[in-house]
N, CA and C of each residue as an Amber inpcrd file, in Angstrom:
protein
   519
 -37.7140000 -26.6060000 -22.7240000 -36.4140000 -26.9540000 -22.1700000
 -36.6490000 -27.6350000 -20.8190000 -36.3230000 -28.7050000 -20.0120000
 -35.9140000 -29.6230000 -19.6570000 -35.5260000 -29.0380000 -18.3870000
 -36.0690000 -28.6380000 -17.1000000 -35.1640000 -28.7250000 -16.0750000
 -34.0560000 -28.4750000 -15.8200000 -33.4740000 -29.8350000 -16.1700000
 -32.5400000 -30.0160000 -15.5430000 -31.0930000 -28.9080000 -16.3550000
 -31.5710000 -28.7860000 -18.0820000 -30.9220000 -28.1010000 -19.2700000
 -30.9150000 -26.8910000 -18.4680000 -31.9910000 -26.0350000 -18.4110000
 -32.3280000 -25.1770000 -17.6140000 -31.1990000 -24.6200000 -16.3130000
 -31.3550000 -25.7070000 -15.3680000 -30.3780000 -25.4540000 -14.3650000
 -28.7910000 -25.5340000 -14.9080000 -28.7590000 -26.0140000 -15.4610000
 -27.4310000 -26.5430000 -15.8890000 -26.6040000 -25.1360000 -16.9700000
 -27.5550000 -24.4090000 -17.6790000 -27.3410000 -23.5600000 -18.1820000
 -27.2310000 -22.3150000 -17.3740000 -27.9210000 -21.9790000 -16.5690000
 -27.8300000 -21.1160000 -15.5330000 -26.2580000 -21.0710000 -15.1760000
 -26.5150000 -22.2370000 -14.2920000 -24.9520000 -22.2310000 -13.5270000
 -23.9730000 -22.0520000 -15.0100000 -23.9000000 -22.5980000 -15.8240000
 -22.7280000 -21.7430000 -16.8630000 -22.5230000 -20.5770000 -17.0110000
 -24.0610000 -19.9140000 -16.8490000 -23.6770000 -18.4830000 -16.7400000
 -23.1340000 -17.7970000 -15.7000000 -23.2990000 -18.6870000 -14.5990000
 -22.9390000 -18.2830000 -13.1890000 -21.6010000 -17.8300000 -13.2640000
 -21.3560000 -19.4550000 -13.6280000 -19.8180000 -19.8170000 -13.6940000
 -18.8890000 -18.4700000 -14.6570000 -19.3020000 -18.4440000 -15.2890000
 -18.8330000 -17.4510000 -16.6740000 -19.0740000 -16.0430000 -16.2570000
 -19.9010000 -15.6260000 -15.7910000 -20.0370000 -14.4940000 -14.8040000
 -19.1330000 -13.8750000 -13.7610000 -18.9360000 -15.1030000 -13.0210000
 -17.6500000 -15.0620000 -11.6570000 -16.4360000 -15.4350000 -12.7710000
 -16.0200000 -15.6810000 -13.8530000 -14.7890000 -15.5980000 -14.0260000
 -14.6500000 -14.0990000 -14.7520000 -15.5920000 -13.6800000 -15.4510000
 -15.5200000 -12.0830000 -15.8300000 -15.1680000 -11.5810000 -14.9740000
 -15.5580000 -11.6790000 -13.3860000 -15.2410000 -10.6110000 -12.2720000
 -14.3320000 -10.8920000 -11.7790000 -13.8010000 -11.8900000 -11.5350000
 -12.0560000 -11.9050000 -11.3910000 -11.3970000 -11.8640000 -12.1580000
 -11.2120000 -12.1150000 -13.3060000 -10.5410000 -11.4490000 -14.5810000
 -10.2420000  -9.5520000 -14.7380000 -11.6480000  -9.5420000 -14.6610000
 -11.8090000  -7.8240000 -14.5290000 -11.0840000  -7.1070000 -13.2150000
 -11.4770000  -7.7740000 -11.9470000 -11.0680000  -7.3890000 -10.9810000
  -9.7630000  -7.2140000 -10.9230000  -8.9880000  -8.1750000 -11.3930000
  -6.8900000  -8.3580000 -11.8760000  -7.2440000  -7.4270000 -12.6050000
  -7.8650000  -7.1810000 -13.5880000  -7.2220000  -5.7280000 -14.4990000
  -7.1630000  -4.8690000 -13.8770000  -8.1100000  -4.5600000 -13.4340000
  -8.7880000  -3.0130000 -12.4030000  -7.6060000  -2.7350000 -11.5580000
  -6.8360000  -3.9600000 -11.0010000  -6.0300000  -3.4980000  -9.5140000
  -4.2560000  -3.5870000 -10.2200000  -4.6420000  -3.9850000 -12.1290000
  -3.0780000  -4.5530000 -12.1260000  -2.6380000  -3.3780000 -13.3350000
  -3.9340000  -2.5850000 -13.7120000  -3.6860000  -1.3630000 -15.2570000
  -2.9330000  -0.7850000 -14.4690000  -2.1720000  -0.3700000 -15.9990000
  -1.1050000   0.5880000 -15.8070000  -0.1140000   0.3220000 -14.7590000
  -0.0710000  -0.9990000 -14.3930000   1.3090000  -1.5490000 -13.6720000
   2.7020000  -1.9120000 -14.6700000   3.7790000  -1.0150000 -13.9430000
   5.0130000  -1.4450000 -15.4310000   5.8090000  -2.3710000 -14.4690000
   5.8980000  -3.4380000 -14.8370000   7.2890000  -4.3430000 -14.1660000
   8.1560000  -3.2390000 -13.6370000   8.6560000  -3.4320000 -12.3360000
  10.0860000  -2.8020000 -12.1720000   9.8880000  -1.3560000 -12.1660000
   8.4630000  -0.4160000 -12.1180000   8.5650000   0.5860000 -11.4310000
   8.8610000   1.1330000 -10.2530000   8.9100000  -0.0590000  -9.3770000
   9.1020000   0.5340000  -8.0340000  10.0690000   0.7470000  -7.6580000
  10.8890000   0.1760000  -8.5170000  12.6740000   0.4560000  -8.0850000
  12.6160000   1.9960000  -8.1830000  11.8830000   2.6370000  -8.6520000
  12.1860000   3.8730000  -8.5280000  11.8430000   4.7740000  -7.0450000
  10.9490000   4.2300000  -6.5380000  10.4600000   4.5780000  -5.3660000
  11.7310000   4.1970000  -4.4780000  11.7740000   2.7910000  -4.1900000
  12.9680000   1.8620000  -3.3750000  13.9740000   2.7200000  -3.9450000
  14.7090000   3.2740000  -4.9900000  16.1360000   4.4710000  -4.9980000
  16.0440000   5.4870000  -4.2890000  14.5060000   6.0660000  -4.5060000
  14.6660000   7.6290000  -4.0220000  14.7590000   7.8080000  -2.4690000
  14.6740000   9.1500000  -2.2660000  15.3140000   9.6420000  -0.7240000
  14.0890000  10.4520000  -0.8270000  13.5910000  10.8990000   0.5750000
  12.4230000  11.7410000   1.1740000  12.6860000  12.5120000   2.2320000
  12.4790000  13.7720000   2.1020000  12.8870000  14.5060000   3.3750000
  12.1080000  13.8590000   4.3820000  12.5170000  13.6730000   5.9640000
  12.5920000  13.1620000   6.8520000  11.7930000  14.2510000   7.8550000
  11.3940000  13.8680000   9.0690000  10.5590000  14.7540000   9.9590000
  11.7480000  15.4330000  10.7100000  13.1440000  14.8700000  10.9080000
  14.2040000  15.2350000  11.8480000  14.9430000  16.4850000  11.0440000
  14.1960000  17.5710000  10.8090000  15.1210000  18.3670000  10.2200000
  15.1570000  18.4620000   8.6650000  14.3290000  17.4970000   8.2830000
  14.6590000  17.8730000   6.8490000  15.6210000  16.9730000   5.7860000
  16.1920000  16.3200000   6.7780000  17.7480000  15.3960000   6.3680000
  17.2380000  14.2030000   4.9510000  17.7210000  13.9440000   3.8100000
  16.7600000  13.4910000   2.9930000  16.8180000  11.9400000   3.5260000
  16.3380000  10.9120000   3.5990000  16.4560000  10.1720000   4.0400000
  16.3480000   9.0080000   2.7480000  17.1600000   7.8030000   2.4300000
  17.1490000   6.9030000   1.3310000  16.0560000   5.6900000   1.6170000
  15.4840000   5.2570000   0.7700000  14.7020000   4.1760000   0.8080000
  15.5060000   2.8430000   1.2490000  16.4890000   2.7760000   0.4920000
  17.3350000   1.6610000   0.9560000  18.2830000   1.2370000   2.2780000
  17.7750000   2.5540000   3.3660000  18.0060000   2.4840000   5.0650000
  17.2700000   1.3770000   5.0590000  16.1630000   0.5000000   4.5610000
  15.1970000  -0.7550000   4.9290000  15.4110000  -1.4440000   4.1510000
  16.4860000  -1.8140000   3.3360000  16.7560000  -3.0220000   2.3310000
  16.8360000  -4.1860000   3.4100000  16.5060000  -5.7900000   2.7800000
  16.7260000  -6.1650000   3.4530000  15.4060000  -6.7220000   4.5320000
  14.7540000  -6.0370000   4.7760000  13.2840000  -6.1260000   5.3940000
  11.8990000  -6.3850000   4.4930000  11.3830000  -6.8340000   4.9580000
  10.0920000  -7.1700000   4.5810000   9.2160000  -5.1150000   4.8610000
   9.1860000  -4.5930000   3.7490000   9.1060000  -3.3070000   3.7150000
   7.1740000  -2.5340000   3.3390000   6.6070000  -2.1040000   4.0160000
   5.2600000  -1.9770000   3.7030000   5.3140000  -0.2440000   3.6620000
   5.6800000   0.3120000   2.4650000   5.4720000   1.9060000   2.0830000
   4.2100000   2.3420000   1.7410000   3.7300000   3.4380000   2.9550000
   2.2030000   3.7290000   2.5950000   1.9960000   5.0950000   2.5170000
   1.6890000   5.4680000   1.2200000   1.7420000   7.0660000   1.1630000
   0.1170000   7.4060000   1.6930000   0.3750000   8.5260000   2.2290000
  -0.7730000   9.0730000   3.0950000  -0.8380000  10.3840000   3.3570000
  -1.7340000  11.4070000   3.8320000  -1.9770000  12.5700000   4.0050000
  -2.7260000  12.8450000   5.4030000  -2.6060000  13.9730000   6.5050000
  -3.5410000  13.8870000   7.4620000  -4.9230000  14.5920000   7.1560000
  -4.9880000  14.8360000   5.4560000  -6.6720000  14.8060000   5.6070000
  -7.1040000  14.1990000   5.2830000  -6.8720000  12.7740000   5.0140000
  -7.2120000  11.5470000   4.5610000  -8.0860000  10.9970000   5.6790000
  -9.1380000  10.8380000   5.2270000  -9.9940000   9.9750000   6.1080000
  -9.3040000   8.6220000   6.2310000 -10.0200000   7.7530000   4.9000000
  -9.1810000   6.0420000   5.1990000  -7.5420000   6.1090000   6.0250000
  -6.5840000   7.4580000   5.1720000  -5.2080000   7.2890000   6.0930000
  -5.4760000   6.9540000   7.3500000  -6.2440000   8.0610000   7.6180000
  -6.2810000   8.2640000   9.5400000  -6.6310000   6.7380000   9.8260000
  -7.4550000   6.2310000   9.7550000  -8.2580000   5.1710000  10.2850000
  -7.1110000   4.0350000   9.9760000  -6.1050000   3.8990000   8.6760000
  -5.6650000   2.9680000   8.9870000  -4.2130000   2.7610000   9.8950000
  -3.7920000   3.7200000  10.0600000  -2.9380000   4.0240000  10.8480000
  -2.2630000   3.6460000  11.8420000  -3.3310000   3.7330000  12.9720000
  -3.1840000   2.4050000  13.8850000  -3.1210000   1.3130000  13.8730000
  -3.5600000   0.7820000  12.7940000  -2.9200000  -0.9810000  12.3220000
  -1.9040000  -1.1470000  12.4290000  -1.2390000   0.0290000  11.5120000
   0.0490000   0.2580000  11.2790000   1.3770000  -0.1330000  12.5410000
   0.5200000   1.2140000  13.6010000   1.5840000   1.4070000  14.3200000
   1.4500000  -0.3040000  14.9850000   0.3020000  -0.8180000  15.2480000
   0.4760000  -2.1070000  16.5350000   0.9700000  -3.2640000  15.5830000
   0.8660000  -3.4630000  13.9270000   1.9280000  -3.8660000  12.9860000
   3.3970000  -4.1160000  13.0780000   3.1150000  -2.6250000  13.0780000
   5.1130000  -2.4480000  13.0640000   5.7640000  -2.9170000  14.9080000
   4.9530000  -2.6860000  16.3120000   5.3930000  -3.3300000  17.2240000
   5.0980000  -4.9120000  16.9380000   4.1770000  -5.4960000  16.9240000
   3.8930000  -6.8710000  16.9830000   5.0550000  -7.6740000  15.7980000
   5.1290000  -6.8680000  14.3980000   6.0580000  -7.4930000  13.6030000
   7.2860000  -7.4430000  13.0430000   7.9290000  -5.9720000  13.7990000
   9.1910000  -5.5910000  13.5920000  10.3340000  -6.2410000  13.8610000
  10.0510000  -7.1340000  14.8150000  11.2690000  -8.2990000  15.4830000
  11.6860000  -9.1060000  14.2200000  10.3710000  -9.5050000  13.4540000
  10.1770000 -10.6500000  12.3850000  10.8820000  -9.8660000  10.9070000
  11.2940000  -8.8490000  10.8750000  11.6260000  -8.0900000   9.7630000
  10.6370000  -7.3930000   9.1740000   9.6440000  -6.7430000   9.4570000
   8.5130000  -5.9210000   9.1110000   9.1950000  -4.3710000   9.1050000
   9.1300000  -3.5220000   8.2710000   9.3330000  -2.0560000   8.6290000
   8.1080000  -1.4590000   7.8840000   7.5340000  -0.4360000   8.7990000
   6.9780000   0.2790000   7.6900000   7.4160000   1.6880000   7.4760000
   7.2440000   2.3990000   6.4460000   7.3690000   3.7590000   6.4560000
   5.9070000   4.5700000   5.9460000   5.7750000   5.8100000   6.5010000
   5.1100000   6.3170000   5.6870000   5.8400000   7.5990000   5.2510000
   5.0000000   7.8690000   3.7080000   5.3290000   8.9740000   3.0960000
   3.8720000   9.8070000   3.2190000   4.2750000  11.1600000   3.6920000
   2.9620000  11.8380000   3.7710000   3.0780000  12.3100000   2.6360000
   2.3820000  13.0080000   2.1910000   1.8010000  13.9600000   1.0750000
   1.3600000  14.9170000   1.5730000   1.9730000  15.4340000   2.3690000
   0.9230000  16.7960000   3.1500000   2.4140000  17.8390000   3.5160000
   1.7010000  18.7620000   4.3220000   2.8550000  19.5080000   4.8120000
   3.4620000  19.0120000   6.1040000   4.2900000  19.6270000   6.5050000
   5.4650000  18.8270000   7.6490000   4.6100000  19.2090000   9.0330000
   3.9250000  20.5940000   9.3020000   3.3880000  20.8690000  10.3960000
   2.2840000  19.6920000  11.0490000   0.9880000  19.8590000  10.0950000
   0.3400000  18.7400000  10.1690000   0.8630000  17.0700000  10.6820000
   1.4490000  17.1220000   9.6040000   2.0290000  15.4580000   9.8710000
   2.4720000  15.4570000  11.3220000   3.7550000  16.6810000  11.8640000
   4.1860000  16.1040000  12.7020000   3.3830000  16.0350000  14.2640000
   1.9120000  16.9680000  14.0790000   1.1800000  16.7030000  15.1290000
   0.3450000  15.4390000  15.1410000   0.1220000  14.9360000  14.1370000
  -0.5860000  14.0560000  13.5890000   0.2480000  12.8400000  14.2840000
   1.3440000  12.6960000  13.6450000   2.4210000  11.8000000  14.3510000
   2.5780000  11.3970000  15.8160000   2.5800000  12.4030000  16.4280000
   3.3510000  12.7330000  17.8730000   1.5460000  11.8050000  18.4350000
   0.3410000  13.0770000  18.0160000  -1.0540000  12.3990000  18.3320000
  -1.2350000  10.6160000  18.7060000  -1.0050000  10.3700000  17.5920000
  -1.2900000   8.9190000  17.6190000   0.3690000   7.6840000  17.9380000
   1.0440000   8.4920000  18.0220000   2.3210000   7.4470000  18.7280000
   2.8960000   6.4580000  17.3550000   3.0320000   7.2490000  16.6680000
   3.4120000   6.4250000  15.3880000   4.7750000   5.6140000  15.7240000
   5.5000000   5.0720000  15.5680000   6.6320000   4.1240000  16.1460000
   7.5180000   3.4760000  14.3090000   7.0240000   3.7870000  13.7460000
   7.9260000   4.0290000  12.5450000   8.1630000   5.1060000  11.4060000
   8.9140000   5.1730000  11.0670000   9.4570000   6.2050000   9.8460000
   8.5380000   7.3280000   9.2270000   8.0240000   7.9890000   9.2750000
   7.6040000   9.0880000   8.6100000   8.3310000  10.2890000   7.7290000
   8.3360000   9.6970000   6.5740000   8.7390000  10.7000000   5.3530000
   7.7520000  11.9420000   4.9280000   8.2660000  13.1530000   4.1020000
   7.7490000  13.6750000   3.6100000   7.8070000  13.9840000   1.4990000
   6.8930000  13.5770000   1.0160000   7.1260000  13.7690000  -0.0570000
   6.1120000  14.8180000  -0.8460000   6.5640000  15.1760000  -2.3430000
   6.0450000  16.3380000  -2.7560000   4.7710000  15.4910000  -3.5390000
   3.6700000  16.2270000  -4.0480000   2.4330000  15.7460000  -4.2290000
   2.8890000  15.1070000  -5.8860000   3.9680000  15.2490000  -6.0840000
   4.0710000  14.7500000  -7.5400000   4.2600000  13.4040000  -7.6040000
   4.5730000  12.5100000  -6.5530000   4.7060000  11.3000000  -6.5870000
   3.4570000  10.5960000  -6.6550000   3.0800000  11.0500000  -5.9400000
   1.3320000  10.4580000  -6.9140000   1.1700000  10.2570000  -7.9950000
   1.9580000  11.1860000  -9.2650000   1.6250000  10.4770000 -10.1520000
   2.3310000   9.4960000 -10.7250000   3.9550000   9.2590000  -9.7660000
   4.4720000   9.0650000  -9.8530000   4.3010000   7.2240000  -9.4880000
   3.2280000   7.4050000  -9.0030000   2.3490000   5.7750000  -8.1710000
   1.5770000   5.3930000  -9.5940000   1.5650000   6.0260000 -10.3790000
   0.0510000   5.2070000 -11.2900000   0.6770000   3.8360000 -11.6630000
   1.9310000   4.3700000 -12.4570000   2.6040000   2.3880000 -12.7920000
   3.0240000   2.0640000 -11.8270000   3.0980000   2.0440000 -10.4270000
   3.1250000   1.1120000  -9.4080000   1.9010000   0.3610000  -8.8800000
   1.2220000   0.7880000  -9.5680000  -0.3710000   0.1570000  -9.1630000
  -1.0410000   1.4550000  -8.0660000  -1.4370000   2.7130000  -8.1640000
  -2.1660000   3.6750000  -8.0400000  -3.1550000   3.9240000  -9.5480000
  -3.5110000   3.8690000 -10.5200000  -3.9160000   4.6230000 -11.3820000
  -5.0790000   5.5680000 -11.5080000  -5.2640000   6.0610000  -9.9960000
  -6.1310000   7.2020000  -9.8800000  -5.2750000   7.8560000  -9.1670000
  -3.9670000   7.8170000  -8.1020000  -3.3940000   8.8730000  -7.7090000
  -4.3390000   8.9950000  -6.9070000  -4.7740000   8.5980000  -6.2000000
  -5.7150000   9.0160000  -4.5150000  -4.5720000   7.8620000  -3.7250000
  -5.2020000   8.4040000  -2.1170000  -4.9150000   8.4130000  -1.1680000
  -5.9500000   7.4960000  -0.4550000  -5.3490000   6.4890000   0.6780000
  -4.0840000   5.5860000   0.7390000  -3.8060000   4.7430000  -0.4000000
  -2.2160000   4.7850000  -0.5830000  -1.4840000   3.7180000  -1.3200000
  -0.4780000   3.0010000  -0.7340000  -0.6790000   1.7000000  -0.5190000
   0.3370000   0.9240000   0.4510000   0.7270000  -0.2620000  -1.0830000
   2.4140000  -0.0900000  -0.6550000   2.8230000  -0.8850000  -1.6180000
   4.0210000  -1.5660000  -0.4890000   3.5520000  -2.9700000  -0.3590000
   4.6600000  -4.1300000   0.4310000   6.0220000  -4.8890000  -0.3050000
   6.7860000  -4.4960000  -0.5050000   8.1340000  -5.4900000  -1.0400000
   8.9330000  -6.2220000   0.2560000   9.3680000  -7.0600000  -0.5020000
   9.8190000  -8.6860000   0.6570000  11.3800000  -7.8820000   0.5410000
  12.4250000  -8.5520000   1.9060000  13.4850000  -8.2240000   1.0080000
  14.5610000  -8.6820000   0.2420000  13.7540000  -9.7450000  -0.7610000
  14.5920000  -9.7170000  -2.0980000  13.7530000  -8.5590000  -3.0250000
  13.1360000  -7.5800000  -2.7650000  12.8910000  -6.6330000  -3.4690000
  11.6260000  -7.1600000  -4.4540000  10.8470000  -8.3830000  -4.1220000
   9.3420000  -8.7350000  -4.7880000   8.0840000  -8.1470000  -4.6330000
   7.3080000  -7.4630000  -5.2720000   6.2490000  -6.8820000  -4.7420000
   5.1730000  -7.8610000  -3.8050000   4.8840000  -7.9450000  -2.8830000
   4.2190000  -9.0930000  -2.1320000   2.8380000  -8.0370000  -2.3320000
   2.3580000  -6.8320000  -2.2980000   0.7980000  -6.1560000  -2.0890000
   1.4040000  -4.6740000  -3.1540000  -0.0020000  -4.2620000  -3.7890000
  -0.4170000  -3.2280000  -3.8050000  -1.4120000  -3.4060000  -3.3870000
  -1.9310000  -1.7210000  -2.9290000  -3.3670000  -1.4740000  -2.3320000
  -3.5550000  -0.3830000  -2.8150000  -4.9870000   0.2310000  -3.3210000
  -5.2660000   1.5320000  -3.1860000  -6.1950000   1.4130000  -2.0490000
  -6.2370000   1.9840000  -1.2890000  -7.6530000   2.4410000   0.1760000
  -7.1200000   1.5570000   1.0600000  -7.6470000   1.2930000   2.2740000
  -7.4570000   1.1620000   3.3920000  -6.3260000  -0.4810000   3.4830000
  -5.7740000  -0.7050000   4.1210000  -4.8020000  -1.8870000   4.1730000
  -5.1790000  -2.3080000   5.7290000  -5.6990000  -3.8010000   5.7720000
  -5.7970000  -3.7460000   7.3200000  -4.9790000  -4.5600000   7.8120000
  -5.0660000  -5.0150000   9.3640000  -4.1410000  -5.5610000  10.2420000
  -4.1300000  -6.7290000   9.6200000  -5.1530000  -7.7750000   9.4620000
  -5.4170000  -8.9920000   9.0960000  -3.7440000  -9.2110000   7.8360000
  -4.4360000  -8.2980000   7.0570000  -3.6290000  -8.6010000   5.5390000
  -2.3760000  -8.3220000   6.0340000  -1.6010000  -7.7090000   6.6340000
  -0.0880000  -7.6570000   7.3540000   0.0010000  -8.5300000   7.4740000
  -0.8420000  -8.8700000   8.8660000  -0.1130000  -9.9210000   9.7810000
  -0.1640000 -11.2930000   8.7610000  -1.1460000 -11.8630000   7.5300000
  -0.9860000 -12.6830000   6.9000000   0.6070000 -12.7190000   5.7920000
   1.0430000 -11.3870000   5.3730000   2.1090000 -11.3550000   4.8130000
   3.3120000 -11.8310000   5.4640000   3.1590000 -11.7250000   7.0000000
   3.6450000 -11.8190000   8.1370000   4.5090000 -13.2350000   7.9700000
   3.3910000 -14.1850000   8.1600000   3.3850000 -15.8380000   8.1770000
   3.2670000 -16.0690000  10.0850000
């Protein structure tokens, strides 16, 4: 075989290689996604840190909305956190809200909270919504899950694990 056949065959495989892994990669991040699950999230209400009061998802209709369920024994949570909070100052003017939903108990969270100067919404929800994330694009049910809707209600991100400043502020414009 010929060189040049040689090289030329290679790179097909190259080529054919890198489209398996982005092909695969969309499956991996898109299984078990159902159209139009999230409206279920965006309906529901979450008890609130103020007492308990349940609080509705749709207080942020309207906004460019980044919901990130989290726990304070979450390693990645912790760490991404602070994105969060200098996020939500730098892009809240622009229509940015974020909320989080913990998954933990209320004590924790709310030292956790107060600790790091969180500056938006903190919900509390029960550990069943996790599984309640798999057709939203979770399908392991771990921790962090950040899911972004615009507000005509379009999914703009899922994430499972860490979400950083960069990728906000690009949703941003």
């Amino acid at each position: 075989m010929s060189g040049g056949r040689r090289a030329l065959l290679i790179g097909a495989a190259g080529v054919s290689a890198c489209a398996v892994g982005v092909l695969g990669g969309h499956w991996w991040l898109t299984r078990g996604v159902v159209k139009g699950e999230e409206a279920k999230l965006l309906g529901a209400s979450f008890e609130g840190l103020d007492g308990g009061k349940p609080t509705p998802m749709s207080t942020w209709q309207g906004k460019t909305l980044v919901i990130n369920f989290w726990a304070t024994w979450c390693g990645p949570c912790r760490e991404e956190m602070p994105d969060f909070v200098k996020a939500q100052k730098d892009f809240g003017g622009k229509g940015l809200q974020f909320v989080g939903i913990a998954v933990d108990r209320r004590e924790p969270v709310e030292r956790f909270v107060k600790e790091i100067g969180v500056n938006y919404p903190v919900l509390l929800a029960d550990v069943a919504w996790l599984d309640e994330l798999k057709t939203m694009g979770n399908p392991q049910s771990v921790l962090p899950f950040s899911l972004a809707v615009s507000p005509a209600g379009e999914v703009l991100l899922r994430r499972v694990g860490r979400l950083k400043y960069s990728e906000i502020a690009s949703m941003i414009g």
